[in-house]
C-alpha positions as CSV (number, residue, x, y, z in Angstrom):
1,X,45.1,10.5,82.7
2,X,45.1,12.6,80.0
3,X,47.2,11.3,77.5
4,X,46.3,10.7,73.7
5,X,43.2,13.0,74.7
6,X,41.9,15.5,73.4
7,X,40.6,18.3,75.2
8,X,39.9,21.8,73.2
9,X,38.0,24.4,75.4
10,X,35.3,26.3,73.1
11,X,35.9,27.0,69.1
12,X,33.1,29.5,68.6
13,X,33.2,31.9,65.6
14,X,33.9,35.0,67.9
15,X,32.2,38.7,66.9
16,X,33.6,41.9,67.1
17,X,32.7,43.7,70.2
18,X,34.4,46.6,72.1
19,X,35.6,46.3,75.2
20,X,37.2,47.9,78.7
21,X,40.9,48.1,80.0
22,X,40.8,47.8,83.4
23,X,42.3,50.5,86.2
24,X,45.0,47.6,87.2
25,X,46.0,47.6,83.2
26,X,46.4,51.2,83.8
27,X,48.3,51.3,87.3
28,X,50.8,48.5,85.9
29,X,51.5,51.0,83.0
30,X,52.8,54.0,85.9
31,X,54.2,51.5,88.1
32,X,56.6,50.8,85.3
33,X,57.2,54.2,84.3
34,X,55.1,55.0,81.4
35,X,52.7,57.4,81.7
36,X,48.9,56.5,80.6
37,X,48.6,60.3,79.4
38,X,51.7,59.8,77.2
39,X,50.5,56.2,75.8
40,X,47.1,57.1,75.3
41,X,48.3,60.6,72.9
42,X,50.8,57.9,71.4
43,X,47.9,55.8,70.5
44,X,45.7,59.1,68.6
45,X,43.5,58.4,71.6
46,X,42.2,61.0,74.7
47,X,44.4,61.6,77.1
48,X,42.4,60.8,79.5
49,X,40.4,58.1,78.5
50,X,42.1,56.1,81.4
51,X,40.3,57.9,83.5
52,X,36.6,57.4,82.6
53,X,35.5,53.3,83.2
54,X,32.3,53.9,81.4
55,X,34.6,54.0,77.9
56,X,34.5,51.5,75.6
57,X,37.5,50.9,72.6
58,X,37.8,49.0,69.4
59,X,40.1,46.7,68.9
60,X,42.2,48.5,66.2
61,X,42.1,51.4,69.6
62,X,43.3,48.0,71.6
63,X,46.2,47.5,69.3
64,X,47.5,50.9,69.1
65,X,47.5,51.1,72.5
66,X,49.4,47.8,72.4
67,X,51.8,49.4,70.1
68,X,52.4,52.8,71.9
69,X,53.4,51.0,74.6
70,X,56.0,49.2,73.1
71,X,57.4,52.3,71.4
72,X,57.7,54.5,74.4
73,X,59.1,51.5,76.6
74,X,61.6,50.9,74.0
75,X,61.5,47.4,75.2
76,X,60.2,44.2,74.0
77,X,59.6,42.6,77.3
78,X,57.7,45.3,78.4
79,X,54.4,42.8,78.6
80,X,56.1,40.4,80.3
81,X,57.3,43.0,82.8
82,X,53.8,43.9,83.3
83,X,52.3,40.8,84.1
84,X,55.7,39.7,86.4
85,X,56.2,43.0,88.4
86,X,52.6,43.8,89.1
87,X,51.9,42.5,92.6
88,X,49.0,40.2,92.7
89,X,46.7,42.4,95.2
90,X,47.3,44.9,91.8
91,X,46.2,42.8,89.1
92,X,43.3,42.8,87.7
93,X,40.2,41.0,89.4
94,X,40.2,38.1,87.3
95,X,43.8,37.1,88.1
96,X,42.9,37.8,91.7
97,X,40.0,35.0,91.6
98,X,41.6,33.0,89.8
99,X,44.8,32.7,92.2
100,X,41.8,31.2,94.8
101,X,41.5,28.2,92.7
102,X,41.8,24.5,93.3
103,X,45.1,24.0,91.0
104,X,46.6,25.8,87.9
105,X,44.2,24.1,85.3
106,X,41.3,25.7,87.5
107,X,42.8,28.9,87.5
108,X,43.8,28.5,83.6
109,X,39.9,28.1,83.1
110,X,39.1,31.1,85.2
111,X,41.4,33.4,83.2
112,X,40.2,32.0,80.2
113,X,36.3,33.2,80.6
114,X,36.9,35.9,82.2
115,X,39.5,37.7,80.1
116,X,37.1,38.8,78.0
117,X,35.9,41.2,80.5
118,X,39.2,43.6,79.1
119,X,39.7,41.9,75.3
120,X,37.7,40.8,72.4
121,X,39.9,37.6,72.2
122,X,39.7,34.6,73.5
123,X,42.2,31.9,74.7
124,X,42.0,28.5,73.2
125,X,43.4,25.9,75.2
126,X,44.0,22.4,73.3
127,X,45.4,19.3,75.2
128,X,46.8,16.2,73.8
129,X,49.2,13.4,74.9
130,X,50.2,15.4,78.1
131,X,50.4,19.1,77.0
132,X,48.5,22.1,77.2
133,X,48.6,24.4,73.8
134,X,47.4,27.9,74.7
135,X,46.6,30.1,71.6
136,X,44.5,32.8,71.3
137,X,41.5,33.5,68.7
138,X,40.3,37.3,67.5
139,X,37.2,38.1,65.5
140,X,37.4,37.8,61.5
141,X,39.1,40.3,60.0
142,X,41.0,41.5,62.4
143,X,44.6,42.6,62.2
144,X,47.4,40.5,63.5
145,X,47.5,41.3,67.4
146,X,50.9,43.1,68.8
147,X,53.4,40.9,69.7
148,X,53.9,42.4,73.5
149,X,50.2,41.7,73.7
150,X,50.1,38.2,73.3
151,X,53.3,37.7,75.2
152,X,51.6,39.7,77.9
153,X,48.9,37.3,77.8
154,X,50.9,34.3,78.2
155,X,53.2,35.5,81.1
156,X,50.2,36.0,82.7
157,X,49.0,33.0,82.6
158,X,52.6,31.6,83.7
159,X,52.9,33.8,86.7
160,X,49.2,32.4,87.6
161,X,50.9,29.3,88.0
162,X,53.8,29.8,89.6
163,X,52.4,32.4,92.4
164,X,49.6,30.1,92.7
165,X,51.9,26.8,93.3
166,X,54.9,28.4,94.7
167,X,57.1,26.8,92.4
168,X,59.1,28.5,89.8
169,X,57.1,26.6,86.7
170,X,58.2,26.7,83.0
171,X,56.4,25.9,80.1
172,X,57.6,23.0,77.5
173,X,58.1,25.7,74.6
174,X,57.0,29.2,73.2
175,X,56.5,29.5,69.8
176,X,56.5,33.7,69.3
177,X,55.8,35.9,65.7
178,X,58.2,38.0,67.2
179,X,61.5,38.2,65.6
180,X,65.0,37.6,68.2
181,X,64.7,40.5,70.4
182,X,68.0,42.2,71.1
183,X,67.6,41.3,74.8
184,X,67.2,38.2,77.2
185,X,64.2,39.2,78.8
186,X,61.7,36.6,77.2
187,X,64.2,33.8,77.6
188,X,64.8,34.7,81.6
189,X,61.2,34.5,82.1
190,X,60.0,31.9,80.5
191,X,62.6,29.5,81.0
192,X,62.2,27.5,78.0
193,X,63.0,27.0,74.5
194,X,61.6,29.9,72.9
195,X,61.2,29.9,68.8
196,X,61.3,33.5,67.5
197,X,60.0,33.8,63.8
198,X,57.1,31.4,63.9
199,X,53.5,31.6,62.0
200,X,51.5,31.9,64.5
201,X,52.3,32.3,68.7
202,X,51.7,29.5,70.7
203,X,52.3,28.8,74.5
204,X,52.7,25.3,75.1
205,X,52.6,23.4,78.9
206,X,53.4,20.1,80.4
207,X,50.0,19.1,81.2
208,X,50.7,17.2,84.5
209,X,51.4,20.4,86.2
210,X,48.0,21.3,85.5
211,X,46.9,19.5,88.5
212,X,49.4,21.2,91.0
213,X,47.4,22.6,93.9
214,X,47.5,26.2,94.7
215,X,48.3,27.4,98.1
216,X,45.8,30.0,98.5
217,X,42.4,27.8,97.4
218,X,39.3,29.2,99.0
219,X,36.2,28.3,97.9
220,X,34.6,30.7,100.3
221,X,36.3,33.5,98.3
222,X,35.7,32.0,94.6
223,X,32.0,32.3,96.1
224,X,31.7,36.0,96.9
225,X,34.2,36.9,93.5
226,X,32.5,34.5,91.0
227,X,28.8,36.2,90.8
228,X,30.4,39.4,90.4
229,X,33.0,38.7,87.6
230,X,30.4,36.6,85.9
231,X,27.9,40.3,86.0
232,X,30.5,42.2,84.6
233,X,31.1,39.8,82.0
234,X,27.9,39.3,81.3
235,X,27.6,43.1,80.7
236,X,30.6,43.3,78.5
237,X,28.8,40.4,76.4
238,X,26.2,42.7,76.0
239,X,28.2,45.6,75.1
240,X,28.0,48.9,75.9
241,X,24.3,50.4,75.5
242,X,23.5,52.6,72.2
243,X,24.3,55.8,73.8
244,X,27.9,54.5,75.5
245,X,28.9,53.0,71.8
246,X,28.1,56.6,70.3
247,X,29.9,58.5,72.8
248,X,32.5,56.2,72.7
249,X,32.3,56.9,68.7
250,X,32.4,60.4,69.2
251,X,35.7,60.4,71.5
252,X,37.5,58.7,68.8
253,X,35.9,61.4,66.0
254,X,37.0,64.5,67.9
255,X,40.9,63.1,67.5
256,X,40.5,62.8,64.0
257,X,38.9,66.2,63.3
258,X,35.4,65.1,62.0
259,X,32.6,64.4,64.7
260,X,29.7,64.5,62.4
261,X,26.6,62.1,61.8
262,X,28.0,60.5,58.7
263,X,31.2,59.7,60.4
264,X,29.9,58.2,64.0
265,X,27.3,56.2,61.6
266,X,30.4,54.8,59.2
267,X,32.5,53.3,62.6
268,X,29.3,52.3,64.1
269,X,27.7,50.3,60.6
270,X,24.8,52.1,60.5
271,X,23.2,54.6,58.2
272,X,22.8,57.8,59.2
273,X,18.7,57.9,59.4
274,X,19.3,54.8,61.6
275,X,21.6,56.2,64.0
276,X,19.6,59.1,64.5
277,X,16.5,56.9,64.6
278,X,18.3,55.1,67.5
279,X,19.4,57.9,69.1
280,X,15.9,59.2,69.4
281,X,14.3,56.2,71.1
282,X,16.7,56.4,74.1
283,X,14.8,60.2,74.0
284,X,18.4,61.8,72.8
285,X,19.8,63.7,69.5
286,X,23.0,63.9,68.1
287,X,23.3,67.6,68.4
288,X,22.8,67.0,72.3
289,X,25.1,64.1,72.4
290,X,27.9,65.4,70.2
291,X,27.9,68.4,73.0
292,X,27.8,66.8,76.3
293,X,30.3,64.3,75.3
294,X,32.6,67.1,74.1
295,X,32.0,69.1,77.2
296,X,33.0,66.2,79.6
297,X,35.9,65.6,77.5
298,X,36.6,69.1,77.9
299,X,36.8,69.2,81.1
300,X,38.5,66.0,81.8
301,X,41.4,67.4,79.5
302,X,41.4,70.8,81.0
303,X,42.2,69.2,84.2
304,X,45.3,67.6,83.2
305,X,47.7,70.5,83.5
306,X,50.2,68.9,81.0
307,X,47.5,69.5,78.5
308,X,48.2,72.6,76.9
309,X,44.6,74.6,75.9
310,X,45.3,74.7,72.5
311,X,46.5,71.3,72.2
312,X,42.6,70.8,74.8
313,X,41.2,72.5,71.4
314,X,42.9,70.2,69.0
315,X,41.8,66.8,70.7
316,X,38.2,68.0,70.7
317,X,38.2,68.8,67.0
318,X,38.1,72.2,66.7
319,X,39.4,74.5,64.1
320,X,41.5,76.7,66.3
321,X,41.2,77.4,70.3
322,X,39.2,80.9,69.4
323,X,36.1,78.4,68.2
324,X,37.0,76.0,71.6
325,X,37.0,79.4,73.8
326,X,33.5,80.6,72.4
327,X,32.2,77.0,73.3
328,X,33.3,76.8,76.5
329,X,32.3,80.2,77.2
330,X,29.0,79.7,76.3
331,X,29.2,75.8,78.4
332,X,30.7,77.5,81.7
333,X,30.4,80.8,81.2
334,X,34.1,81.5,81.4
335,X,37.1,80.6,79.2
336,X,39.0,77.2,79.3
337,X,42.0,78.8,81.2
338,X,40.0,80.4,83.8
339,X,38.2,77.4,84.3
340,X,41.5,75.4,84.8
341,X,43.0,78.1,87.2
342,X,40.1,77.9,89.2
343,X,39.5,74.2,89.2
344,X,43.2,73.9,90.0
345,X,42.8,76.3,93.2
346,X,39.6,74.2,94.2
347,X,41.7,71.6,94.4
348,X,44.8,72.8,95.9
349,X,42.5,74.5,98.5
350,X,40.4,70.8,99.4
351,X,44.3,69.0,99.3
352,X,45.2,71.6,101.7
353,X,42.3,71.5,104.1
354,X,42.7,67.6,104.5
355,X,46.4,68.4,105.7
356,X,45.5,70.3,108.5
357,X,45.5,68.1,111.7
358,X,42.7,67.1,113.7
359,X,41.4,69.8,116.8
């Protein structure tokens, strides 16, 4: 049915846009062994950034997260490993849906619209005489995307088909950037001829598995997920409102040691009179920003004990912990470690409470 045609799914000139990793991309991360803490410090990022699902990132914040985890996995398969060990009640939502589709081409399509709910990419399917080329497109000027990223992406999209179908499905050929790995873990999951060392990375599938039913359809299901994936996608195509982006800004200042107004205006493109213009229609200042932002992220650091104070001092961008101390003192009315000792026995005190057994 399909041969000698041509079928490319959507070749729009894509903008840069920041965008959201989800909890699963997170829980996949500690299943595995790596520590979201560890990867996120690794990346020059907040340690706990994880932890707050209002955040948005760059995409140069994408990569390096990318990268970190590479690094600390010391393994090149590590993206593959997290798209093939993650159980599918654990994924994220999209692969969920998309596992309730008709047949793998459905499901293709659902992963392909909705992955940019966690990625400013987008995946660019292209089918001629019987196979599927899956590639994926970023926004001009960005850098080349990790490799373990884009082999995440398209293990993902081969587990999709073979949990969907049952069947242990291969694709025709991968074409990867990556040079030979030292190790057989691309090659025992894909199943295929794989060419290391090629210009650009390239996932190719025979197209009459396409139409391969999947065991789990349900239309009844795809009809109470769809309106809520298309929201949040919707949302993320909106981006984050003003104040988000500038808090999000400021996060990634206070790791580099210079949360000012000229710098937040630089990442964001605007001049400085316009960010503060901006910032005062939503009835805000910077002043008033720049301080609650660093507050919450004060306290969200605090309550990660591995955090040392100083080091607490450090990610926020201040001089020494002496200027972080006065801060906080004048924030909470107590010092940073005093704080942390007693959040630490709230909690300990509620964990201990829940323990004791019914009356």
């Amino acid at each position: 049915m399909y041969a000698n045609q041509i079928r490319i799914m959507t070749t729009t000139k894509l903008a840069a846009r920041p965008c959201k990793l989800p909890a699963a991309f997170w829980r996949s991360l500690e299943r595995l062994g790596l520590s979201p803490p560890a990867v996120l410090r690794a990346a020059s990022l907040p340690a706990t950034l994880h932890l707050d699902d209002t955040v948005f990132i760059s995409t140069s914040q994408l990569f390096a997260i990318w990268r970190a985890i590479e690094a600390l996995s010391g393994d090149p398969a590590f993206g593959i490993r997290m798209a093939c060990e993650t159980s599918s009640a654990q994924h994220m939502i999209a692969f969920v849906s998309a596992l309730y589709a008709a047949n793998w081409r459905d499901g293709l399509e659902r992963i392909v619209r909705y992955k940019r709910l966690c990625s400013p990419d987008e995946l660019r399917m292209a089918e001629q005489d019987g196979k599927m080329s899956v590639t994926s497109a970023w926004p001009d000027g960005t850098a080349p995307e990790p490799c373990i990223s884009v082999e995440a992406s398209f293990a993902l999209l081969v587990e999709l088909g073979r949990r969907g179908t049952g069947q242990r499905l291969a694709p025709l050929r991968v074409e990867l950037r990556r040079r030979a790995p030292g190790s057989d873990g691309h090659a025992a999951f894909f199943g295929c001829p794989i060419r290391f060392g090629a210009q650009a990375d390239r996932l190719v599938l025979d197209a009459t598995q396409l139409a391969l039913p999947f065991r789990g359809h349900n239309p009844e299901m795809l009809g109470m997920v769809g309106p809520a994936l298309a929201a949040a996608l919707r949302e993320i195509e909106a981006q984050a409102n003003f104040e988000q982006q500038v808090r999000a800004a400021l996060r990634r200042a206070f790791a580099a040691g210079r949360a000012d107004v000229a710098m937040v205006a630089r990442e964001l493109g605007l001049s400085e009179r316009t960010l503060q213009r901006r910032i005062g229609e939503e009835g805000k200042t910077f002043r008033l920003l720049l301080d609650d932002t660093r507050r919450n992220l004060a306290h969200q650091l605090l309550s990660d004990l591995s955090i040392d104070v100083k080091e607490v001092a450090f990610l926020l961008g201040y001089q020494d912990s002496n200027s972080f101390n006065r801060a906080f003192r004048q924030w909470e009315q107590v010092t940073p470690l005093t704080w942390r000792r007693m959040t630490a026995g709230h909690a300990s005190l509620l964990v201990s409470r829940q323990s004791l057994p019914d009356n």
